[in-house]
N, C-alpha and C positions, 0 to 999 in steps of 0.2 A: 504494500500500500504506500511505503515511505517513497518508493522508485515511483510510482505514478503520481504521485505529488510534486517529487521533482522533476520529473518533465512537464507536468499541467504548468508551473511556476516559466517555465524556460519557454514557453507559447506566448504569442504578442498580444494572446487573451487577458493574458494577467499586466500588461500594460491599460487594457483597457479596464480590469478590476479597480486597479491604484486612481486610474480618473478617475472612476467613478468613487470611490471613497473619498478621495480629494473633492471633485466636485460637490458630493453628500455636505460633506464638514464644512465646505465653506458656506451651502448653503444654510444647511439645521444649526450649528453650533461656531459660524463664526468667531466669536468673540472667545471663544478657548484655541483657536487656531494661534499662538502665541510663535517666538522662535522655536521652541520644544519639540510644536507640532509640525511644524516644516523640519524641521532636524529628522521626525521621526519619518515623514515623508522622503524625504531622500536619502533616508538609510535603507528605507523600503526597493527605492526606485534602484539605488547603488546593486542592493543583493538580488533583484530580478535582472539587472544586466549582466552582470557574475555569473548570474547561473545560465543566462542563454549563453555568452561565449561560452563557457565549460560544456555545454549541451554540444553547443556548435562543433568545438573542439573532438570529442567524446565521438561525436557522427564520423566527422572525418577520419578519425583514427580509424573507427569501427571498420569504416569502409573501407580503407587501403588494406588494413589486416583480412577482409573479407576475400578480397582480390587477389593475394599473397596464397591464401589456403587455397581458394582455386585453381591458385597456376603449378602449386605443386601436388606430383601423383601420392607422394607420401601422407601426406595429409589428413589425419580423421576426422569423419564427415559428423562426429559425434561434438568434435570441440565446437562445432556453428550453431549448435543449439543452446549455447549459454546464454544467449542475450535475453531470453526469458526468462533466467534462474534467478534468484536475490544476491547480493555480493557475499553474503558469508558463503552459500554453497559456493559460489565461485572459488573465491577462497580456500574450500576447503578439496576443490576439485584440482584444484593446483597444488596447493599442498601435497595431496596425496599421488599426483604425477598423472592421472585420468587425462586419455585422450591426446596421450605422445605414443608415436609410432615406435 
């Protein structure tokens, strides 16, 4: 659930969420919109661009390594199915060496 939260967060949806809370506040509760609350807003905005370059970053990796198993015969076709696992399985499927020829 944690891994589809972080990707929902790295979608230009949730730029349009942060407007829209911005927007709300400035309308219902102006007057608490103070430096704090702008502070707290572009800490907001700061940690959604973070997480789409990392997102961004994370895809491309994925992909070169996707196209690397491809082009070699060696290759288990078992190690392409982790991108739906959670990191600790992953983790724990590397650890224990799964899915080297």
């Amino acid at each position: 659930m944690l891994t589809t939260v972080g990707t929902l967060t790295s979608r230009p949806a949730a730029f349009l969420v942060l407007g829209g809370y911005t927007v709300s506040w400035l309308v219902f509760e102006r007057e608490t919109l103070d430096w704090h609350g702008v502070a707290t807003l572009i800490t907001w905005a700061m940690t959604l661009l973070i997480q789409r370059a990392e997102h961004r970053d994370t895809q491309a990796l994925q992909a070169k390594l996707d196209e690397l198993i491809k082009a070699n015969d060696k290759a288990s076709n078992e190690i392409t199915k982790t991108d739906d696992k959670e990191p600790e399985e992953i983790e724990q499927m590397r650890n224990s060496g799964q899915g080297r020829s």
